[in-house]
C-alpha positions in Angstrom: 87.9 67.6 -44.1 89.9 70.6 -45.3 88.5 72.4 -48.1 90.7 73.3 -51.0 93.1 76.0 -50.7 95.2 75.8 -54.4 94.0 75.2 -57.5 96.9 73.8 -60.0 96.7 72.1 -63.2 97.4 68.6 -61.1 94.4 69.3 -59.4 92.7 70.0 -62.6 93.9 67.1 -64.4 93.3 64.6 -61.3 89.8 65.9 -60.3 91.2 66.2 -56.7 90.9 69.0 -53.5 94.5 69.5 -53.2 97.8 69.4 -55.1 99.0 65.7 -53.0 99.8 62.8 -55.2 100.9 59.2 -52.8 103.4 57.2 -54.2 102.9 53.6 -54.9 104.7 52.4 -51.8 106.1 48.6 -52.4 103.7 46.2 -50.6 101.9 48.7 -48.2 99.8 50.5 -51.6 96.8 48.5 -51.4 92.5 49.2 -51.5 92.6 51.1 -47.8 95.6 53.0 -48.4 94.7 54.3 -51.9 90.9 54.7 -50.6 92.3 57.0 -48.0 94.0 59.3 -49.2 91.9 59.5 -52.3 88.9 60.7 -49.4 90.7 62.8 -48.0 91.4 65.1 -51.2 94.5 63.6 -52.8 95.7 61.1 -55.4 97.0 57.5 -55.0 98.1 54.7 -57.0 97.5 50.7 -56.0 100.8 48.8 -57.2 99.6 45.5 -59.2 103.7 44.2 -58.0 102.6 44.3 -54.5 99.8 41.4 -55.3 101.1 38.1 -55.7 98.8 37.3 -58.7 96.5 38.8 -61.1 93.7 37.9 -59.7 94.4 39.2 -56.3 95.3 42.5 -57.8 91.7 42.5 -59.9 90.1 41.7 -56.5 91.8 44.7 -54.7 90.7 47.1 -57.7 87.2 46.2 -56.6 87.6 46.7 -52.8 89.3 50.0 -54.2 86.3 51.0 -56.2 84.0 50.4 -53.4 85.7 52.4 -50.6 86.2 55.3 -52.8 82.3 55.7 -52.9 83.2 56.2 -56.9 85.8 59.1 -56.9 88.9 58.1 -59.0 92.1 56.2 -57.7 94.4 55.4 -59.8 97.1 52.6 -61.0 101.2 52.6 -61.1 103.1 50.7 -63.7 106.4 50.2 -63.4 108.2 49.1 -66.8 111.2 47.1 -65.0 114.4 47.4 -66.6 115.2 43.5 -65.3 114.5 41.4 -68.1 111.2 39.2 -67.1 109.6 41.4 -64.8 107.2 43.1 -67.3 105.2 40.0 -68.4 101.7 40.7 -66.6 102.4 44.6 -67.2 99.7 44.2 -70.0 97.3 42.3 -68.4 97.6 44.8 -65.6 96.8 47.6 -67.4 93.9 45.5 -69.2 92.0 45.2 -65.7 92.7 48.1 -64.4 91.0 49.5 -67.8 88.0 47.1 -67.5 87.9 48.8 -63.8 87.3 51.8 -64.8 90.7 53.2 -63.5 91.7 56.2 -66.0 94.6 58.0 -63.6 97.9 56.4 -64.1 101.5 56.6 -62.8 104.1 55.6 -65.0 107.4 54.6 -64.1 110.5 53.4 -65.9 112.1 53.9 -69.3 110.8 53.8 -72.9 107.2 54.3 -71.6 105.7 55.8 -75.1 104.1 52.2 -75.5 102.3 52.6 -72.7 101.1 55.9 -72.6 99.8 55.4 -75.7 97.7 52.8 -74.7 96.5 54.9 -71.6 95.4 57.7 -73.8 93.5 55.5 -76.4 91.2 54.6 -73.4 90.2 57.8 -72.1 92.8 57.8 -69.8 95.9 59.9 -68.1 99.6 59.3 -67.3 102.2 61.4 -64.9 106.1 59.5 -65.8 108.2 59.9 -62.5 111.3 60.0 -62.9 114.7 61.1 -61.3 116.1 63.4 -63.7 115.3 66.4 -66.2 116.4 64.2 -69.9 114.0 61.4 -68.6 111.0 64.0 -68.0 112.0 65.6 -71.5 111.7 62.2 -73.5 108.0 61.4 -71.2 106.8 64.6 -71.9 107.6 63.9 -75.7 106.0 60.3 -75.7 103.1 62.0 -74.5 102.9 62.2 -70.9 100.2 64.5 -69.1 102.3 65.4 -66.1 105.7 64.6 -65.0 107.0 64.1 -61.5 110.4 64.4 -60.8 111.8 63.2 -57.3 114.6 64.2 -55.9 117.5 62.5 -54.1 116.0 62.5 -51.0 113.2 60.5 -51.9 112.7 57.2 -50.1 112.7 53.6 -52.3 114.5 53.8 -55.4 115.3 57.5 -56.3 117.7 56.2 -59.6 120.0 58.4 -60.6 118.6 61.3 -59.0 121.6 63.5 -57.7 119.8 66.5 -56.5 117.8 67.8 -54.3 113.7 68.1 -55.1 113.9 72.4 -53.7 117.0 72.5 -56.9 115.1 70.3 -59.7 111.6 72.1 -59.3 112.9 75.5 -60.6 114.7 73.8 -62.8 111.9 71.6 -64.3 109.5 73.8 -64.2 111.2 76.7 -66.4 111.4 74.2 -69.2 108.6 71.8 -69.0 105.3 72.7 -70.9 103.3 69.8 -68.8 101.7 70.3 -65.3 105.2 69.2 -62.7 105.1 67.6 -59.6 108.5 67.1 -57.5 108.6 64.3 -54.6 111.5 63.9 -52.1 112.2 64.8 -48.5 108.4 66.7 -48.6 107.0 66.1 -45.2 105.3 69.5 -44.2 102.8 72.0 -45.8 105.9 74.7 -45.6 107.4 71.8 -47.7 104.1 71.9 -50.0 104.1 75.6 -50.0 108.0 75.6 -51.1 107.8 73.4 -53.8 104.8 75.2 -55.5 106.2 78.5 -54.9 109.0 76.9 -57.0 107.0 76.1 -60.4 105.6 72.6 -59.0 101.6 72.1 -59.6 101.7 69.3 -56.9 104.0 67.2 -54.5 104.1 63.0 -54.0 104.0 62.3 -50.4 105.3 58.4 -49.5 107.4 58.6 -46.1 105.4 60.9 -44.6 102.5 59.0 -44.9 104.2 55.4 -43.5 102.5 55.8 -40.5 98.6 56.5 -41.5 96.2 54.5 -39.5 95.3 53.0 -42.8 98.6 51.5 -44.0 98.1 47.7 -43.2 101.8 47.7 -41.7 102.8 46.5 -38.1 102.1 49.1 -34.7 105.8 47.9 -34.2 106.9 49.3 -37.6 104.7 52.1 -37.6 106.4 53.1 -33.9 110.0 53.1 -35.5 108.7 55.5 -38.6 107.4 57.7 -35.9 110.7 57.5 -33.9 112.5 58.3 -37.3 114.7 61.4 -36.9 116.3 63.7 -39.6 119.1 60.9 -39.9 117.5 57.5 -39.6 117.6 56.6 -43.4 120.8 55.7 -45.7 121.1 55.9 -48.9 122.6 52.1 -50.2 123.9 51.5 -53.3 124.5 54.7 -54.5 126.7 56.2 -56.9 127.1 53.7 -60.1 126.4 50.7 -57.8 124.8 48.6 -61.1 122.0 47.2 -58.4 120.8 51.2 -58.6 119.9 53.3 -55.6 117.7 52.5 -52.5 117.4 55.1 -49.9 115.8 52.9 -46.9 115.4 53.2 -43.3 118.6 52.3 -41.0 118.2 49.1 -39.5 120.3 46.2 -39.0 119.5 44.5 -43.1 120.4 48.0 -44.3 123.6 48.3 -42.1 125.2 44.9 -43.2 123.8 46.3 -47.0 126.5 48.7 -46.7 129.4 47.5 -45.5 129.3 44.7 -48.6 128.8 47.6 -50.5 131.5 49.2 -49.0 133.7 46.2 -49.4 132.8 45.8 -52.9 129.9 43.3 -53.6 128.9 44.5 -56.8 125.9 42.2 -58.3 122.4 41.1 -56.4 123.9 37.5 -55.2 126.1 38.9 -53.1 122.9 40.7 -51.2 120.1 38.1 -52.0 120.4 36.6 -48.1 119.2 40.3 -47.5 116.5 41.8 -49.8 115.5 39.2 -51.8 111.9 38.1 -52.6 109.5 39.2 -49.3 111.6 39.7 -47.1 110.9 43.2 -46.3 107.1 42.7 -46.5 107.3 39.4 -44.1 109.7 40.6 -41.5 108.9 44.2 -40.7 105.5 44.9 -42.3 103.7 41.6 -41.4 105.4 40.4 -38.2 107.1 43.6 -37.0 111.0 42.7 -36.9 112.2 45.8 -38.0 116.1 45.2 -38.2 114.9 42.7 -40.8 114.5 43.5 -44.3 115.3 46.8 -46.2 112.2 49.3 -46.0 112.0 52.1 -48.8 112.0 55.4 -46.0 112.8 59.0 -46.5 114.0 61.3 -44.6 110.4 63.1 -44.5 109.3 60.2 -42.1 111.0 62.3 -39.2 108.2 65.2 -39.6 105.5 62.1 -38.6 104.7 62.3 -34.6 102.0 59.7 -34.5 99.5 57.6 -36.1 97.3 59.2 -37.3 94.3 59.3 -39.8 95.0 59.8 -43.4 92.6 62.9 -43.5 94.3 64.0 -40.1 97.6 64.3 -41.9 96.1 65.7 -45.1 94.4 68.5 -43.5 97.4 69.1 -41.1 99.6 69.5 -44.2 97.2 71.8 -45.9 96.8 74.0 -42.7 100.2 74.1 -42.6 100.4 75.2 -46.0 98.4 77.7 -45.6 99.8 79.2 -42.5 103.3 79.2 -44.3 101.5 81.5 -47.3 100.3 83.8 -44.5 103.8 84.3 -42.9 105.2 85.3 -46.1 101.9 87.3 -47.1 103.4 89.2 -43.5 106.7 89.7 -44.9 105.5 91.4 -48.0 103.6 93.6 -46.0 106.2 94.6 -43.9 108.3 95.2 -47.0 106.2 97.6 -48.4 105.6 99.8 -44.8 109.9 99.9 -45.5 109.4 101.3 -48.7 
């Protein structure tokens, strides 16, 4: 277990060893993921979407509570856009509450509501969000922390346009709140970059696909270590009104472009494809993974094996701290010049 190396106001605010949030990844965020990564220094979120009811989700913040042996773990809540899809974001938030969870990830527009109601119990929300206007309106609803991603960000980056090494100088020169930038981070030069660049903190999700203690398939976990610089698109991109999804290339993701290319425009023209489980069924349960389109950056080609979640967390922040020596050796060598 690595012991901390960089104290930031993330690691502050969280309680944690080191500046690593992990993002709430669609279907895989669950009790041993979240446990993980939460031992070995960092800060996840479980995802009450990827539960099929509210009492399974209530169970898993149990389990959660148990493997952490009582450190905190926190909760993402996603205010969906689609109209519907925010009926049990209340009740959510109400057992997560009752769990004692006070660490929350926001996502989604207008969240004032809800950080408001995180705050009158004791509690603390980071917005994510793709661009600098949505971190400006967060940060003026209240939020303790933003994280911006970048375009290279697996899932759904939004409108994101730029790159996370051009938004964090950006951000961070006109943000007040504690900034944490996610996308195509996959190495602790990556970490080391990104705080060198006004960021307290990255989010790690593709990088950390392949953890021993994501529940997914060997079979899928083989392709993610496989992955090379190139093995993700980005589908629906641009104005597409179905909104971006940078996923791994595979056959689902292949045929998702050439409609899109062709002009399908709305989700029935792509239901057959990425509707309902399909993802979660296919590839993470069973292993086909040409079916279904799985969220992947392309930060997933620095993985080399399965490994431990610890294992990659202490690699990361070795890594890190070899990176600050090199450039501890350049300023050195700069001064003999002078």
């Amino acid at each position: 277990m690595h012991p901390p190396v960089f104290r930031t106001r993330i690691t502050e605010l969280f309680g944690i060893r080191h500046p690593i949030l992990a993002g709430g990844l669609m279907w895989l965020s669950d009790a041993n993921y979240v446990a993980a990564v939460v031992r070995a220094g960092g800060m996840a979120f479980l995802t009450p979407r990827s539960f099929p009811e509210t009492g399974a989700f209530a169970r898993e913040l149990v389990r959660c509570r148990e493997l952490t042996e009582g450190l905190p773990f926190g909760v993402n809540l996603n205010v969906s856009k689609v109209e519907g899809h925010n009926l049990k974001l209340d009740e959510w938030l109400d057992l997560s509450l009752r769990a004692g969870v006070r660490h929350f990830e926001t996502v989604g527009r207008a969240p004032g509501d809800l950080i408001h109601r995180i705050h009158a119990a004791g509690g603390i929300a980071i917005h994510k969000c793709p661009l600098l206007r949505h971190a400006f309106n967060a940060e003026r609803a209240g939020a303790d922390a933003i994280c911006i991603i970048g375009v290279e960000a697996g899932g759904h980056p939004g409108a994101a346009v730029l790159g996370s090494m051009v938004v964090a100088p950006m951000a961070a020169r006109q943000l007040s709140v504690p900034l944490v930038i996610g996308g195509g981070i996959g190495t602790g030069d990556g970490i080391l970059a990104a705080l060198a660049s006004g960021a307290e903190g990255v989010v790690l999700g593709s990088r950390l696909l392949a953890a021993e203690e994501v529940w997914a398939h060997p079979a899928y976990k083989e392709r993610i270590v496989a992955a090379e610089q190139d093995s993700t698109l980005l589908t629906f991109s641009g104005a597409h009104p179905m909104g971006s999804w940078r996923v791994l290339e595979n056959e689902t993701s292949r045929e998702v472009l050439r409609r899109e290319t062709a002009g399908a425009r709305d989700y029935a023209a792509f239901s057959d494809l990425i509707g309902g489980t399909k993802s979660r069924d296919h590839a993470y349960r069973d292993g086909e993974v040409e079916r279904g389109m799985l969220s992947c950056g392309p930060a997933a080609a620095f993985t080399r094996a399965v490994e431990p979640m610890e294992t990659i967390i202490d690699t990361l922040i070795s890594e890190a701290v070899a990176a600050r020596r090199r450039l501890e050796r350049l300023d050195a060598m700069g001064s003999v010049d002078a």
